[in-house]
C-alpha positions in Angstrom: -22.8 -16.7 28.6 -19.9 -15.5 31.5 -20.4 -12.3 33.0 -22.8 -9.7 32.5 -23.7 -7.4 29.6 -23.2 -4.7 32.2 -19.8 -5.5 33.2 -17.8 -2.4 32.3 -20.8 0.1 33.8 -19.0 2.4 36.0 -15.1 1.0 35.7 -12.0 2.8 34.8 -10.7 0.7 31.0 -7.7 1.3 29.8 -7.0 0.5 25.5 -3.7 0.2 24.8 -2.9 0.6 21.0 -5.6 2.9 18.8 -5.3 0.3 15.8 -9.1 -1.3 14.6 -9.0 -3.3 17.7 -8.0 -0.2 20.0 -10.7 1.8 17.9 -13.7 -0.9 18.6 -12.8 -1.7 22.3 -13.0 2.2 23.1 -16.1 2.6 21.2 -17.7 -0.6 23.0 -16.3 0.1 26.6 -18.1 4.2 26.2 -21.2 2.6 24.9 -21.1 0.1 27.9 -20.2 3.2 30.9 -16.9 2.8 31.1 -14.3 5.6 32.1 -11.7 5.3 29.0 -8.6 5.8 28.3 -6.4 5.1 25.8 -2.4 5.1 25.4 -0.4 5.0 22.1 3.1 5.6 21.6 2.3 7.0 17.8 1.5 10.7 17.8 -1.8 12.5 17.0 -0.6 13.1 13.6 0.2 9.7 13.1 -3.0 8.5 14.4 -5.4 11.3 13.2 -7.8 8.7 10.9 -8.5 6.8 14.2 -9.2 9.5 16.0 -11.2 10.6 14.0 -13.5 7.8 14.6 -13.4 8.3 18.1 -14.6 11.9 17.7 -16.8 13.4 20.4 -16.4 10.3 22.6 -15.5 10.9 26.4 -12.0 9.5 26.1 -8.7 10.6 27.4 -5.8 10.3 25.2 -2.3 9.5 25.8 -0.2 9.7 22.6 3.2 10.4 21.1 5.5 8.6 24.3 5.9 5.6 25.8 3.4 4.5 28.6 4.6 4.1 32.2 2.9 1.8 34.9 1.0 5.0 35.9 -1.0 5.5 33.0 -2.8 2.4 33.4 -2.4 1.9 37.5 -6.2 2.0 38.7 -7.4 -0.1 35.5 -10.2 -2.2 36.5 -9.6 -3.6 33.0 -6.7 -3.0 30.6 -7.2 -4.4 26.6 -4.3 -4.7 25.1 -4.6 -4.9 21.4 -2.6 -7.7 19.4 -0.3 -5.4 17.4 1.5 -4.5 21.3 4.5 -7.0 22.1 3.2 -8.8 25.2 6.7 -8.9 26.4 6.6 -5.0 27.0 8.2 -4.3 30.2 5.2 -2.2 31.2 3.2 -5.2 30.9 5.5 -7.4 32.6 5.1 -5.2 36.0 0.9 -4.7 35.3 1.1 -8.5 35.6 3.4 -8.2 38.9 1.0 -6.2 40.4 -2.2 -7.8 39.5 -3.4 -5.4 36.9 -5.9 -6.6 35.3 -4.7 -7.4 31.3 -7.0 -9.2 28.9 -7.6 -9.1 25.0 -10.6 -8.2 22.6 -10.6 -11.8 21.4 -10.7 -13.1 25.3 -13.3 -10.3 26.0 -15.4 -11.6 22.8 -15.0 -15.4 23.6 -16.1 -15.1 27.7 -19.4 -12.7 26.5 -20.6 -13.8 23.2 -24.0 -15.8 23.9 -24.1 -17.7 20.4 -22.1 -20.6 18.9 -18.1 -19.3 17.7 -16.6 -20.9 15.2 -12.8 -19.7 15.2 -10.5 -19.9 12.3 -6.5 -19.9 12.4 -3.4 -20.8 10.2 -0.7 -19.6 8.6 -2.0 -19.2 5.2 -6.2 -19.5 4.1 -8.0 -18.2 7.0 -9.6 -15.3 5.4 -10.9 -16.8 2.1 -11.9 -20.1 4.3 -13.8 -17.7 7.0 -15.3 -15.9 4.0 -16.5 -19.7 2.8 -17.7 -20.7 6.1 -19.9 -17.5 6.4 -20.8 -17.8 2.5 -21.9 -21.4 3.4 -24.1 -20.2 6.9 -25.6 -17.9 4.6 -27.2 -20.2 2.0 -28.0 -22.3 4.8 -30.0 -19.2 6.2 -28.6 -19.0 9.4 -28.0 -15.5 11.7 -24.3 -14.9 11.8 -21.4 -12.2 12.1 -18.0 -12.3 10.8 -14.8 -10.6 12.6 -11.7 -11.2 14.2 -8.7 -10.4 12.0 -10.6 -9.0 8.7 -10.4 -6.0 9.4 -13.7 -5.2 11.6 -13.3 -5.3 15.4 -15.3 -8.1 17.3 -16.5 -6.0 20.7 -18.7 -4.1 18.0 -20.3 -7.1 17.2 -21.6 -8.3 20.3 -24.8 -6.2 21.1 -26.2 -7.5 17.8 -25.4 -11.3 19.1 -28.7 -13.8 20.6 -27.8 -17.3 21.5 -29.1 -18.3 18.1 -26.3 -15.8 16.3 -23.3 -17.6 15.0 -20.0 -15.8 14.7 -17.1 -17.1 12.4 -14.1 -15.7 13.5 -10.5 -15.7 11.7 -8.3 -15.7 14.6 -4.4 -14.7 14.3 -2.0 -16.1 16.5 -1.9 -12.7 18.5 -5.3 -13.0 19.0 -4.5 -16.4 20.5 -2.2 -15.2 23.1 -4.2 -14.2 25.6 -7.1 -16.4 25.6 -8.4 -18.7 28.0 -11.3 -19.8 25.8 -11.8 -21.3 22.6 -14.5 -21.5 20.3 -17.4 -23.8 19.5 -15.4 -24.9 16.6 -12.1 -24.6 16.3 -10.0 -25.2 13.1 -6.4 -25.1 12.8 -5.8 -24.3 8.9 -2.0 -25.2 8.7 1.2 -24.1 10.9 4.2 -23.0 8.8 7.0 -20.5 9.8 5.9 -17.1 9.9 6.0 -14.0 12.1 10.0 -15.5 13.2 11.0 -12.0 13.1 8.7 -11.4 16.2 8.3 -15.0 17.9 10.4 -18.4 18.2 9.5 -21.2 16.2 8.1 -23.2 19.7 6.4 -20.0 20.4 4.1 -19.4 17.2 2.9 -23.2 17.0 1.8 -23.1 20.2 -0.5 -20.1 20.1 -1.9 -21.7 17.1 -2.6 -24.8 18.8 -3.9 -22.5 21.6 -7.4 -22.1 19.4 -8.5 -25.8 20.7 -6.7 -25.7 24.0 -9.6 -24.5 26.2 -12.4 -26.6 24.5 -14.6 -29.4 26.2 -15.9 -32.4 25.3 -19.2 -30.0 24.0 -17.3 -28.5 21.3 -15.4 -30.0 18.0 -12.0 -29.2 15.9 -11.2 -29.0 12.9 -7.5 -29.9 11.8 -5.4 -30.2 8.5 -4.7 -34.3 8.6 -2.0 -33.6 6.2 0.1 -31.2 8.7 1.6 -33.0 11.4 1.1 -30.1 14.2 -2.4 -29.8 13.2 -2.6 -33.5 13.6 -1.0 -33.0 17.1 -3.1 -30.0 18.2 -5.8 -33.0 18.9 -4.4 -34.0 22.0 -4.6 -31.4 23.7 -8.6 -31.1 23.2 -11.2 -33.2 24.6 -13.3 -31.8 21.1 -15.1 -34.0 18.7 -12.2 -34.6 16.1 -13.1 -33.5 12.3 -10.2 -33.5 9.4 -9.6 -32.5 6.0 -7.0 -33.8 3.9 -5.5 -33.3 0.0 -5.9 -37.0 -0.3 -8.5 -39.8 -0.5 -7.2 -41.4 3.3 -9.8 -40.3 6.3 -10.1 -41.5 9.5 -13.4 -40.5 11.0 -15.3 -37.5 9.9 -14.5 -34.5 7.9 -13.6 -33.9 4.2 -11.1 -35.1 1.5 -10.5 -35.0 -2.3 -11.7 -38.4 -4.5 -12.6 -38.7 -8.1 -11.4 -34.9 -9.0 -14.2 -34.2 -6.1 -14.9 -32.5 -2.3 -16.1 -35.4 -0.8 -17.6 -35.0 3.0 -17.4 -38.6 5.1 -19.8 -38.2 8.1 -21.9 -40.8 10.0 -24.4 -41.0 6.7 -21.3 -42.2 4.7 -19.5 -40.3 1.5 -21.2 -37.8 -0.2 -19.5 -35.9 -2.8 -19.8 -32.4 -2.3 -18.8 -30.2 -5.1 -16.3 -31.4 -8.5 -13.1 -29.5 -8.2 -13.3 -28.0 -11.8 -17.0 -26.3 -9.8 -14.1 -24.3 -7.3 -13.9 -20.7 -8.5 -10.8 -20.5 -7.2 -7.4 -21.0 -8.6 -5.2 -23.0 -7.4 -4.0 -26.2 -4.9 -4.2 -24.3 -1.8 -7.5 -22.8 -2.3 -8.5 -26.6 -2.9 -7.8 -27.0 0.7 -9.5 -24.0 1.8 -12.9 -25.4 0.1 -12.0 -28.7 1.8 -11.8 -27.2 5.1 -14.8 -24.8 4.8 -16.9 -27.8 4.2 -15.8 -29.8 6.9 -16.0 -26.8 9.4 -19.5 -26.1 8.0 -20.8 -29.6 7.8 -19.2 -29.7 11.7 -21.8 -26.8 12.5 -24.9 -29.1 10.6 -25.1 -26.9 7.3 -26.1 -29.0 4.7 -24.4 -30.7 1.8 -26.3 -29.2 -0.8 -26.2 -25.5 0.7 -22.2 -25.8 1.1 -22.1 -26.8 -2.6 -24.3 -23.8 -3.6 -22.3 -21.1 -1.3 -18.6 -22.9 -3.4 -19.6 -22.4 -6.8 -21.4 -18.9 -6.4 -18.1 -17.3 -4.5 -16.5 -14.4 -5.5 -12.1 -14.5 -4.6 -11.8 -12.2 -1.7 -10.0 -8.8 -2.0 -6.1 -9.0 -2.5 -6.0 -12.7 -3.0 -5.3 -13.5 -6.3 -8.0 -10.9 -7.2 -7.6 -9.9 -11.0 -7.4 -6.5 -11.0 -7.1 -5.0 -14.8 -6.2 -6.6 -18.2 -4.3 -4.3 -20.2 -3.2 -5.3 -23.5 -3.2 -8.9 -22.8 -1.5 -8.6 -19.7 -3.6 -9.7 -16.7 -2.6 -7.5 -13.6 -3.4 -9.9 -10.2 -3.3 -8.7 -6.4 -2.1 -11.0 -4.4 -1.2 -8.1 -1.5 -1.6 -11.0 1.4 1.0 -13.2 0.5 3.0 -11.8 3.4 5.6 -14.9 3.1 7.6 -16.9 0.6 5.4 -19.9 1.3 2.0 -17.7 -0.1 4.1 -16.5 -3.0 5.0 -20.2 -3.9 1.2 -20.8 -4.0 0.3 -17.8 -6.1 2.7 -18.4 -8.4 2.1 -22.4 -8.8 -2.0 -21.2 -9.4 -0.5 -19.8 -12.6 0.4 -22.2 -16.0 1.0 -18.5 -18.0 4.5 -16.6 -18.0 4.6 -14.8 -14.5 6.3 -11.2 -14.2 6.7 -11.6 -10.0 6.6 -8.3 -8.0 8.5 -9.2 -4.5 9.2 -6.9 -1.5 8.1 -5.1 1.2 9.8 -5.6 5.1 11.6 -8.9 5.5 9.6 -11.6 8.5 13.5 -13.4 8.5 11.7 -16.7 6.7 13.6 -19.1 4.1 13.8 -17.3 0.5 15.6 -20.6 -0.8 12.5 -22.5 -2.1 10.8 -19.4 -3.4 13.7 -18.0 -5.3 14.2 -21.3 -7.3 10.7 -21.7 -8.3 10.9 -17.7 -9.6 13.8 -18.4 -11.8 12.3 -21.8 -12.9 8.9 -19.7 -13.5 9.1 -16.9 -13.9 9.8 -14.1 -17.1 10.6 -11.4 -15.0 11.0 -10.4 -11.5 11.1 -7.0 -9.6 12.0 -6.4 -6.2 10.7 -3.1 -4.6 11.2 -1.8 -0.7 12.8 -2.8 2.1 13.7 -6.5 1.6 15.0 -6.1 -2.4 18.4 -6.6 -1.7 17.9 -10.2 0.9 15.9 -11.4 -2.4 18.5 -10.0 -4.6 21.1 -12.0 -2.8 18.8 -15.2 -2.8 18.2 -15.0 -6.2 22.0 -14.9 -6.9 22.9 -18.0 -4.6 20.2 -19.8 -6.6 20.8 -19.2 -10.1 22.0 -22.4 -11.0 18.3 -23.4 -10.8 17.3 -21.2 -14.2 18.3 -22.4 -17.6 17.8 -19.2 -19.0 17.3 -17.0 -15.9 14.2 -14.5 -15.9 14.8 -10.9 -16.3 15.6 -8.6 -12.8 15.3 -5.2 -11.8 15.4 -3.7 -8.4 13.5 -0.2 -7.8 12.4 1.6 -4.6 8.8 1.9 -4.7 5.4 -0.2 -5.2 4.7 2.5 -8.3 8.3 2.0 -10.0 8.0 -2.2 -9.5 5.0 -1.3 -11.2 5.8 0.6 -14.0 8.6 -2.0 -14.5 6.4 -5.1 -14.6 5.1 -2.9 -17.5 8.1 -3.0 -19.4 8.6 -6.3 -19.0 5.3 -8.1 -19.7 3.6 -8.8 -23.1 0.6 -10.7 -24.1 -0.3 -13.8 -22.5 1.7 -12.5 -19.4 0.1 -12.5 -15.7 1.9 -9.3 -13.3 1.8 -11.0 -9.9 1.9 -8.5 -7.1 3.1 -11.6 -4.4 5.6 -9.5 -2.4 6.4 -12.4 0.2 7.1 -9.6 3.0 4.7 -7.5 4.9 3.6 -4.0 3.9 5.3 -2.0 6.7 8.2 -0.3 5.4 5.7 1.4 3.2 1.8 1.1 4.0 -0.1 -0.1 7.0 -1.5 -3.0 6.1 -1.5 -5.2 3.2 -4.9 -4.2 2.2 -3.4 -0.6 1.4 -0.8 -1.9 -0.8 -3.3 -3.6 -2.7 -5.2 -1.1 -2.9 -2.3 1.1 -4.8 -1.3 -1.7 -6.6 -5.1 -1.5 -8.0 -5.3 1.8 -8.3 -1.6 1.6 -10.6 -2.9 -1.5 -12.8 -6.5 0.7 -13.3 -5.4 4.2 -14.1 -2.9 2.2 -16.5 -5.6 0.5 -17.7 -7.8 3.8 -18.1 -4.7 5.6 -20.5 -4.7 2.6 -22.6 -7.9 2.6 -23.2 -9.3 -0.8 -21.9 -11.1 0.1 -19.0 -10.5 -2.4 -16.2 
């Protein structure tokens, strides 16, 4: 371990941004002595459920205006949390004049005395961190899960030993301002996402940023079947692992032979777990399982304690999670499919008719691919919030795709696109909340919009009679 536990004893921290990661780094820097203060350009009001868990902490606030180089001149330490642009002026001249600016994640990595294991990628990291610590589990091993599920990782480290593992999911925020990497690092997939905030250049490499600081200690984990996963191994001196969708394997790692997860390491092929075993729908969650494996065989779990944590796990929250069946009609949350590619993969988990619910605030991605599997799939589609009409006008410059095109509505809300879906479904039917756009033009996360969508499918569910 780097540094002392005591580092922040006596010195003047600055959090800037009071979002879970703001909330946990002012918590941890008061515990730890530290003069705090944090700075928000969101009001009280706005900002009133946070600071509510900061309540009766010595903190000075800073809230409702934008911050100025003298509300953070004097920082022996400034966090910046991963929802603030980096490319804030007011950042810009802290570096200029040597402020000190560092992250949560960087924070975590350069004081966390056990073994990490960090998780990235565009699409899987949650249900494959939620694998991996399924897996340590059966295995029996002490470990923590954080990073970008919701719970903040500075909280974590008092109840870290050098025997603790923590399994991170990592975001390529998180990645921006690290100068360490984990134990294990695993690099999921890189496909385009967040282009509304970053270049193209930009967001692969702070993915590839997860394995950049590793030594020759240390091992990654990379998708053999995605070419800039497959390039993210030069720039590590790591022990290579890989997974792939296919039978072809150089080294060791995981792949899929004989309808089977089969892990290849120095003792040869052992088949893991049969794919029909997976109680998960779907291609892509195939991948996740194939990539959990190889990250926990990587960290010496055991084949037959990875195969007992796959068949006993329960879908996380908002992915695909069946929510209500209601007349035949089975109502599924898929609130994280925050772009077209996630949508494609809920909606190719699915053989029944699908009635798609799509919207939410654009990420500028390609709508092409996902409009012409709807109309080739789909029996109905509604488009809610802030992106309906850029699907709306996909949709049309697509129809030549749908032999007999699926039925259309456009609404405002999350509750009208439900109450539509109603209409339009009938037994035999799955409503597929897959809204290919994030939650902001409505709710703060896309954990909230599931949550409503639940709450909708349930109390429908309750008036019918059928209970959920």
């Amino acid at each position: 371990m780097t540094g002392e536990r005591d580092s922040l004893v006596g010195k003047r921290v600055t959090v800037i941004g009071l979002g879970i990661e703001g909330v946990d780094a002012a918590r941890y820097a008061v515990a730890h002595g530290a003069e705090v203060r944090v700075l928000d350009s969101k009001n009280e009001a706005t900002l009133a459920s946070r600071l509510e868990e900061l309540e009766g902490l010595p903190i000075t606030y800073v809230l409702g205006r934008p911050q100025t180089i003298d509300d953070i001149a004097g920082s022996d330490a400034v966090f910046v949390s991963q929802s603030v642009p980096l490319k804030l002026p007011l950042l810009a001249e802290a570096r200029e004049r040597g402020i000190p600016l560092t992250s949560m994640t960087r924070y975590f990595l350069e004081h966390c005395p056990g073994p990490t294991i960090g998780i990235t990628g565009s699409s899987g990291k949650t249900t494959t961190t939620a694998l991996v610590a399924a897996m340590l589990a059966e295995d029996g091993r002490s470990y923590r899960v954080g990073g970008n599920m919701g719970k903040g990782l500075l909280g974590l480290l008092d109840g870290i030993d050098a025997k603790t593992w923590t399994v991170l999911e990592m975001s390529h925020t998180q990645l921006q301002m690290t100068d360490r990497s984990p134990h294990i690092a695993a690099i999921l997939n890189i496909t385009p996402n967040h282009l509304d905030q970053f270049s193209w250049d930009e967001y692969v490499a702070l993915k590839q940023n997860i394995a950049r600081y590793q030594s020759a200690k240390d091992i990654v984990v990379l998708n053999g079947d995605d070419a800039l996963c497959v390039e993210a191994a030069d720039l590590t001196p790591a022990t290579k692992w890989s997974f792939t969708m296919t039978a072809s394997l150089p080294g060791h790692g995981t792949f899929r032979r004989d309808a089977a997860v089969v892990l290849r390491t120095s003792r040869g092929d052992e088949a893991v777990v049969a794919l029909d075993e997976i109680p998960l729908r779907g291609e892509h969650n195939i991948a996740n399982v194939l990539a959990a494996t190889a990250i926990a065989a990587a960290a010496g779990v055991h084949r037959d304690d990875i195969a007992q944590a796959i068949t006993k796990f329960k879908p996380v929250a908002h992915r695909l999670e069946e929510v209500a069946e209601i007349d035949g009609v089975r109502w599924v949350n898929d609130s994280i499919a925050t772009t077209p590619e996630r949508t494609l993969a809920g909606i190719r988990s699915y053989d029944e008719p699908i009635v798609l619910l799509l919207g939410g605030r654009d990420k500028d991605l390609p709508k092409d691919e996902l409009a012409q599997e709807a109309l080739q799939r789909c029996v109905g589609v509604v488009l809610f919030g802030e992106s309906a009409a850029l699907f709306e006008a996909a949709f049309a410059a697509n129809a030549g795709f749908a032999a007999e095109p699926p039925q259309m509505t456009r609404v405002e809300t999350l509750a009208e696109a439900v109450a539509a879906a109603a209409e339009m479904s009938g037994a035999g039917d799955v409503v597929l909340l897959s809204p290919a756009c994030t939650s902001f033009d409505a709710f703060p996360n896309f954990e909230a919009r599931g949550e409503e969508f639940r709450r909708l499918a349930r109390a429908m569910a309750s008036t019918s009679g059928e209970g959920d």
